[in-house]
Legacy VTK file of the C-alpha trace (Angstrom):
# vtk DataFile Version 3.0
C-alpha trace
ASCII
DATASET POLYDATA
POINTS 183 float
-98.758 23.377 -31.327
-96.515 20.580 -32.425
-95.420 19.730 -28.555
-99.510 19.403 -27.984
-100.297 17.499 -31.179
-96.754 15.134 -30.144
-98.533 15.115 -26.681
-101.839 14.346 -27.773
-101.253 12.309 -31.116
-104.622 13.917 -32.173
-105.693 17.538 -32.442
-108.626 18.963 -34.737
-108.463 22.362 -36.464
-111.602 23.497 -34.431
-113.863 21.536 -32.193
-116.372 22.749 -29.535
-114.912 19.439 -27.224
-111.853 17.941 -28.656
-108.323 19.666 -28.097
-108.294 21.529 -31.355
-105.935 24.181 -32.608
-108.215 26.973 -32.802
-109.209 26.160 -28.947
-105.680 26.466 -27.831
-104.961 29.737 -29.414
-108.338 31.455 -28.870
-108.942 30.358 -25.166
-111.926 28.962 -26.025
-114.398 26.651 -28.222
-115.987 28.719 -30.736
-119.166 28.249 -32.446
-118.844 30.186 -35.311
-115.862 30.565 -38.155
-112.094 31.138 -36.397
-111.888 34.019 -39.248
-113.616 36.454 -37.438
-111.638 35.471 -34.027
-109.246 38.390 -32.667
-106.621 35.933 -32.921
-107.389 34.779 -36.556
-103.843 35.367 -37.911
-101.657 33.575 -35.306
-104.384 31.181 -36.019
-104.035 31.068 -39.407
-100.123 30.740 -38.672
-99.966 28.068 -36.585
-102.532 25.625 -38.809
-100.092 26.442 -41.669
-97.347 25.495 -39.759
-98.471 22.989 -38.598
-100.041 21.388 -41.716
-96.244 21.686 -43.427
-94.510 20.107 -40.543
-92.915 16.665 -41.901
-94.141 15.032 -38.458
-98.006 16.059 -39.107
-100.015 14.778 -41.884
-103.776 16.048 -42.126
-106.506 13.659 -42.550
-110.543 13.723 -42.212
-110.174 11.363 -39.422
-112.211 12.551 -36.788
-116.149 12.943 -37.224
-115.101 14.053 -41.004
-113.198 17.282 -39.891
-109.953 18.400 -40.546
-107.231 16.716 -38.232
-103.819 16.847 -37.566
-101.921 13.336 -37.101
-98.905 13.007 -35.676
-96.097 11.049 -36.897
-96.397 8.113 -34.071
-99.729 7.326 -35.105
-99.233 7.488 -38.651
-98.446 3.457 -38.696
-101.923 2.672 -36.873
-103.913 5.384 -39.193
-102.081 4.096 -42.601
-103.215 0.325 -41.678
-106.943 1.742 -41.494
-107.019 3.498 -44.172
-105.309 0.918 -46.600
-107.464 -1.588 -45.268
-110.221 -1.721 -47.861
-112.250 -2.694 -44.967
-116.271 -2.663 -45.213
-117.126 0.036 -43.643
-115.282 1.541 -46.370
-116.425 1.014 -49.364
-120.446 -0.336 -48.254
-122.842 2.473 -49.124
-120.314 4.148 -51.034
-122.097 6.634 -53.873
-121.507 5.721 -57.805
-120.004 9.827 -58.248
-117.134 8.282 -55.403
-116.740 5.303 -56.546
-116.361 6.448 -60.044
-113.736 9.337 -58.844
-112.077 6.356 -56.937
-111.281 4.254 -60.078
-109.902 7.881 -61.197
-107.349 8.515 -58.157
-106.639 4.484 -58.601
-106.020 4.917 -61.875
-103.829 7.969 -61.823
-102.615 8.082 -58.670
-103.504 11.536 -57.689
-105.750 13.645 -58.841
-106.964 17.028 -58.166
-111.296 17.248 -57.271
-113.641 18.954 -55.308
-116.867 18.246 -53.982
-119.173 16.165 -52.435
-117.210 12.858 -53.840
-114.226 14.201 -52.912
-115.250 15.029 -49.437
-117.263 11.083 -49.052
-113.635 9.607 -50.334
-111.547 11.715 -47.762
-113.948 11.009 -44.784
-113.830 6.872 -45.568
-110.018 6.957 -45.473
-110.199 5.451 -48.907
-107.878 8.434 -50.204
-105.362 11.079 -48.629
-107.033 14.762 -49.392
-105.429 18.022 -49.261
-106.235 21.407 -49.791
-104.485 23.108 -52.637
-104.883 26.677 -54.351
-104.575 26.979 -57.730
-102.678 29.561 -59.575
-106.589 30.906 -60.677
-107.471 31.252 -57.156
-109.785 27.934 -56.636
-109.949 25.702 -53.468
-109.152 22.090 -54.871
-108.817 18.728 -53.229
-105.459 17.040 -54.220
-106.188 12.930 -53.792
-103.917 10.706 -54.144
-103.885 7.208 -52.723
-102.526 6.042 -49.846
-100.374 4.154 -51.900
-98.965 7.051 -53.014
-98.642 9.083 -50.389
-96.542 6.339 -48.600
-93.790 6.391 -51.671
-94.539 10.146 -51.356
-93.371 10.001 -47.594
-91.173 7.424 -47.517
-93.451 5.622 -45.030
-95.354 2.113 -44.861
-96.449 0.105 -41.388
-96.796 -3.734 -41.430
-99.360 -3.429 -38.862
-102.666 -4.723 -38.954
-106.019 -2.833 -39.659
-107.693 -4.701 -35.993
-104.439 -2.814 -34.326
-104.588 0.154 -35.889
-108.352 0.677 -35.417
-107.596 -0.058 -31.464
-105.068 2.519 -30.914
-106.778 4.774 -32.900
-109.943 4.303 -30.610
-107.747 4.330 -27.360
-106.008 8.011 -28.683
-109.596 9.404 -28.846
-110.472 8.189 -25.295
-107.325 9.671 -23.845
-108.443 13.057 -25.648
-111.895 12.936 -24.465
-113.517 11.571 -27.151
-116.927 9.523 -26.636
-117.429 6.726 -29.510
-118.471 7.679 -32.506
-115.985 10.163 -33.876
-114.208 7.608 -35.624
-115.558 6.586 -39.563
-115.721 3.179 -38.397
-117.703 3.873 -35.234
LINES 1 184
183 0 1 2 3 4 5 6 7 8 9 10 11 12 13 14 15 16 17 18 19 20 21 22 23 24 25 26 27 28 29 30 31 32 33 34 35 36 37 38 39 40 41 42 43 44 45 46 47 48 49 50 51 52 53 54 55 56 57 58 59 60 61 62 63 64 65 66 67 68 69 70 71 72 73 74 75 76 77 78 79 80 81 82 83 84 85 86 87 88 89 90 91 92 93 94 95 96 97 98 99 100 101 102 103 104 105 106 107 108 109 110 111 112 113 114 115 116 117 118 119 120 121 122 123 124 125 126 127 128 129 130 131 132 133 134 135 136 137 138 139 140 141 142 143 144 145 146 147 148 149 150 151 152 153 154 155 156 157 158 159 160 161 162 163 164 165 166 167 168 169 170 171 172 173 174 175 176 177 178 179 180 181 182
């Protein structure tokens, strides 16, 4: 998976039209839950290796799902998402702008629902998926801030830049406008 996501700079976890990891392994788009799929472990194997490789980072990026970044477009997508830009923060709710202030203020923070997901899908915080040791799904957001000590990483380049190679990667992969928060 990591030569196609290298190849591609973009893949989804599952998609019915974008290269996704659960359409490379099964053979074919699916329309329901990859759980269920014949192939579900080596599935479930390759998204976790995938998600722990120190070239990928995972992001809500693409129409709000789960994708997998690789590390040559991590420059254009960290000058996005640090951008503060309009689209942003305009129609944000109060619940995610309140749990905002928190991540701000601390950091990171673990979180879970619908603020969570509206803060993930603006770019306005890195998300993760963590299990706790009771056995709950949790968010771990942190900003980008953050996760660029966290990674050693920052990019000097420019939101307008980032945003254009960014759209030009989702051409290549057969993407149509739209798919992109800022779209």
């Amino acid at each position: 998976m990591l030569v196609l996501l290298r190849e591609h700079g973009l893949i989804l976890q599952q998609d019915k039209v974008l290269p996704s990891v659960v359409g490379f392994i099964a053979g074919e788009s699916l329309s329901t839950s990859w759980w269920r799929h014949r192939r579900a472990r080596q599935i479930f194997q390759s998204l976790s290796a995938l998600a722990d490789h120190p070239d990928v980072l995972t992001t809500k990026l693409v129409a709000g799902k789960v994708t997998f970044v690789h590390r040559r477009l991590w420059p254009h997508l960290l000058a996005v998402a640090a951008a503060r830009a309009a689209w942003q923060l305009k129609g944000i709710t109060k619940e995610a702008r309140e749990l905002l202030a928190q991540v701000e203020k601390a950091g990171e923070l673990l979180a879970s629902g619908s603020p969570a997901r509206e803060l993930e899908r603006r770019l306005l915080v890195h998300g993760e998926q963590v299990h706790t040791t009771a056995g709950k799904h949790l968010t771990r957001l942190e900003t980008w801030a953050e996760w660029s000590r966290r990674t050693d990483f920052a990019t000097k380049l420019s939101p307008s830049k980032g945003r254009r190679a960014l759209e030009r990667t989702m051409r290549e992969i057969g993407g149509v406008g739209g798919e992109l928060p800022w779209e």
